[in-house]
PLY file of the C-alpha trace (Angstrom):
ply
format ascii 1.0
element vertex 184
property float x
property float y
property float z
element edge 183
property int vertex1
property int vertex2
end_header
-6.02 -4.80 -14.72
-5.07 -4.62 -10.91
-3.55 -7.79 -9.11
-4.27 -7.50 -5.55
-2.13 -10.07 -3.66
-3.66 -12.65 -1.31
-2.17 -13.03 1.72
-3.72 -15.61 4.99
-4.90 -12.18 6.87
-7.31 -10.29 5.82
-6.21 -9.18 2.68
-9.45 -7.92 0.87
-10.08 -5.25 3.78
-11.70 -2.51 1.68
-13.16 -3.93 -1.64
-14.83 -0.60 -2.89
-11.12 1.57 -2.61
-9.40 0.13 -5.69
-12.61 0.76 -7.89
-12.89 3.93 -6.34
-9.46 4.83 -6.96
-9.36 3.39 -10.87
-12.48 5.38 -11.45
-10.38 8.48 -10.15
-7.37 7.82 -12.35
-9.55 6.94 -15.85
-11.31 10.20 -15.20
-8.18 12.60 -13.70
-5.58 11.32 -16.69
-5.48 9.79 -19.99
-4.44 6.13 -18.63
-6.37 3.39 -20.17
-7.71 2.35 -17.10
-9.18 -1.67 -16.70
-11.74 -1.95 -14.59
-10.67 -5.27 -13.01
-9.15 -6.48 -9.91
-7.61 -9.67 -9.67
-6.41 -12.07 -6.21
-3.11 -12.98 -6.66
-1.90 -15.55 -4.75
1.83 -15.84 -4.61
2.12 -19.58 -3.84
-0.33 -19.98 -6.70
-1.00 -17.73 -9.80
1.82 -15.91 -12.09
2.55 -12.53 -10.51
4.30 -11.50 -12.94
1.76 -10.61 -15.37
1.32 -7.74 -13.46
3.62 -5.00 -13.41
2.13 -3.76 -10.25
0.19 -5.81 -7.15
-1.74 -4.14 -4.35
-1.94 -5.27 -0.89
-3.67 -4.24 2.03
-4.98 -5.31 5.34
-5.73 -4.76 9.07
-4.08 -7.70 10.82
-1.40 -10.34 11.24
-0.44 -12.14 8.07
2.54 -14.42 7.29
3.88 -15.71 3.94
5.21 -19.22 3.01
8.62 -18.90 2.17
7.59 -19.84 -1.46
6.17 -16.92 -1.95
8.58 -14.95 0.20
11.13 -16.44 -2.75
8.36 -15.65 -5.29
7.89 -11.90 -4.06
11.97 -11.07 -4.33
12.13 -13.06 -7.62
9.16 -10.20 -8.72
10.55 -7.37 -7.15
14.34 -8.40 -8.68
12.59 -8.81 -12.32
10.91 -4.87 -12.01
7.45 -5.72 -10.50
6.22 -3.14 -7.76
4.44 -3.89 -4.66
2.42 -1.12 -3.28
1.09 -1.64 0.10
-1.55 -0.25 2.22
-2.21 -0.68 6.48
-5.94 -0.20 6.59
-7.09 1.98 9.44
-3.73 1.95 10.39
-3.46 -0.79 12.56
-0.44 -1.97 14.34
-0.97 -5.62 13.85
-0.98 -5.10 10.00
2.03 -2.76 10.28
4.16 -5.31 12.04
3.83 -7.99 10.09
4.12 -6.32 7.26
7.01 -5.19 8.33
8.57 -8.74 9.37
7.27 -9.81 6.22
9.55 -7.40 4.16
12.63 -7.68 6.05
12.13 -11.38 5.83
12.33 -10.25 1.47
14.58 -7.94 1.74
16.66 -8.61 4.86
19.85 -6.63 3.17
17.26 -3.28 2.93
14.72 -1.56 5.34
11.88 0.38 4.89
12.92 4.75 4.69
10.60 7.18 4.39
10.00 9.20 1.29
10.86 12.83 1.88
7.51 15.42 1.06
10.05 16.88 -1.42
9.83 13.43 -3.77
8.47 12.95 -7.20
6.42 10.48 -6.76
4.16 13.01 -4.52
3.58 15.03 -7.32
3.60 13.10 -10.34
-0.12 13.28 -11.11
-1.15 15.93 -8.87
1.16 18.12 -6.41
0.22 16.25 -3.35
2.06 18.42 -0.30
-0.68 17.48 1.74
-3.60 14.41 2.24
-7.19 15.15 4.07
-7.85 12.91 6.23
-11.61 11.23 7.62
-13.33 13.45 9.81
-12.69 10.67 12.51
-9.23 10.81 12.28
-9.08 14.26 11.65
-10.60 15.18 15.49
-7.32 13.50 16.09
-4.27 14.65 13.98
-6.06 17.87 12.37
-7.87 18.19 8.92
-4.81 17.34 7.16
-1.13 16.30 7.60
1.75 15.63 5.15
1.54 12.45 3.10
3.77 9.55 4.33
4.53 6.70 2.34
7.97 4.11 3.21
9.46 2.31 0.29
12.25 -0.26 -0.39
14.70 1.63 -2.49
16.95 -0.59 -5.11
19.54 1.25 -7.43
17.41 4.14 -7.84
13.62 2.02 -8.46
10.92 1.86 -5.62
9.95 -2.13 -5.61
8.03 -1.62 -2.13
5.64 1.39 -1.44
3.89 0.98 1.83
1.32 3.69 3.21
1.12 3.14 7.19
-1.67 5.78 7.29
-4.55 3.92 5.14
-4.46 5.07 1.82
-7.21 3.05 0.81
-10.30 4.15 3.34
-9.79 7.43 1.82
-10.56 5.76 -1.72
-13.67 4.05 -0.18
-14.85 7.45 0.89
-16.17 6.32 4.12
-15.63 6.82 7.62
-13.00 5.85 9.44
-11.93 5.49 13.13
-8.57 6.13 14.76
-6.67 3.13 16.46
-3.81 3.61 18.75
-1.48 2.47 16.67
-1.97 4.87 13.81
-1.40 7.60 16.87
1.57 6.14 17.61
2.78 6.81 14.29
2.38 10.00 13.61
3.66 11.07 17.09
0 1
1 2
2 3
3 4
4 5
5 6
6 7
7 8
8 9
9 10
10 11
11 12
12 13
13 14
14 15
15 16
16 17
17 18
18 19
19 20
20 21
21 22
22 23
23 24
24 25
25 26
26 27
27 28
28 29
29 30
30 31
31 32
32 33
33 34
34 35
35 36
36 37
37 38
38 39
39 40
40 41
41 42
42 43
43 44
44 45
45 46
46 47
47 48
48 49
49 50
50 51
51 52
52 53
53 54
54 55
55 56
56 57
57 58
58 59
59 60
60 61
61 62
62 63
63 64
64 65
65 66
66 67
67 68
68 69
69 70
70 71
71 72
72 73
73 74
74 75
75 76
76 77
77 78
78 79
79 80
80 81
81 82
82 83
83 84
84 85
85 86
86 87
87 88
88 89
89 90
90 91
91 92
92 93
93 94
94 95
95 96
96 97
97 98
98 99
99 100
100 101
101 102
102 103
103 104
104 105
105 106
106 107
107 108
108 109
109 110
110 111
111 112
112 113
113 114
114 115
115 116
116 117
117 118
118 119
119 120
120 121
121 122
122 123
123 124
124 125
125 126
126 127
127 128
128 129
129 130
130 131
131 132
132 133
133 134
134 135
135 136
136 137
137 138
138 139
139 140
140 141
141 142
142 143
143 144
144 145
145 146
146 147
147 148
148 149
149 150
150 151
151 152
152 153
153 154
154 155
155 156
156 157
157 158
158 159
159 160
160 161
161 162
162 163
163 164
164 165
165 166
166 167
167 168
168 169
169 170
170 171
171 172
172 173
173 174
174 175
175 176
176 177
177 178
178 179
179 180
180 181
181 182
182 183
């Protein structure tokens, strides 16, 4: 079972990725995969019967400071927050970003170097294909990039800026100007 945290954007951006990606994992590994998503709402329902919440979306959100509260009370107890900017989008990624440093205003964001384990810990991941959109773009494929929050050696926050998520829904995706920014 999957929490996917609710947020007052729009936080269930690409329903068919998570499935997509749980049918991956329960047929790649032998992880007893559930087959069941759940909103999480941090103002609202325990988050910490999940060791792990997903988020995602494509534009500006902003959290109570509740669930701000809620969210560092999770992370500071061992639960993992792993984060994805659909399409990309510059709107998502800054308030994500504000969002987080509202959290965790003592930490900041670093990226993961290509070299770390988490890139290969299921499969050896040096490189990620991306849609043939945004491949006319930035080329058929490009290293994987993923930002975390790092605390005494454990990775609360994992945030992909580069939509991890459209590639899970298998479809289609255009390039904004914001993710070209990024990878510039």
């Amino acid at each position: 079972m999957l929490g996917q945290l609710v947020h007052n954007g729009d936080w269930d951006a690409t329903p068919h990725g998570v499935p997509n990606l749980l049918k991956t994992i329960d047929q790649s590994t032998t992880l007893h995969v559930q087959f069941k998503r759940t909103p999480v709402d941090p103002d609202k329902e325990d988050i910490f019967s999940f060791p792990v919440i997903f988020m995602s979306g494509q534009r500006d959100f902003q959290f109570s400071e509740a669930a701000r509260k809620r969210l560092r009370e999770y992370f500071d107890h061992g639960g993992a927050l792993v984060v994805d900017d659909v399409i990309g989008n510059s709107e998502f990624d800054r308030a994500f970003r504000r969002e987080i440093k509202a959290i965790y205003p003592d930490r900041a964001l670093k990226e993961l170097p290509a070299d770390h384990p988490i890139f290969s810990f299921l499969t050896d991941t040096k490189s990620v294909r991306l849609s043939p959109l945004a491949a006319q773009t930035l080329g058929a494929t490009i290293a994987p990039k993923l930002e975390v929050i790092e605390v005494d050696g454990t990775l609360p926050v994992i945030y992909s800026p580069l939509s991890m998520s459209a590639g899970w829904e298998q479809l289609p995706r255009r390039i904004t100007a914001g993710m070209r920014m990024k990878m510039r």
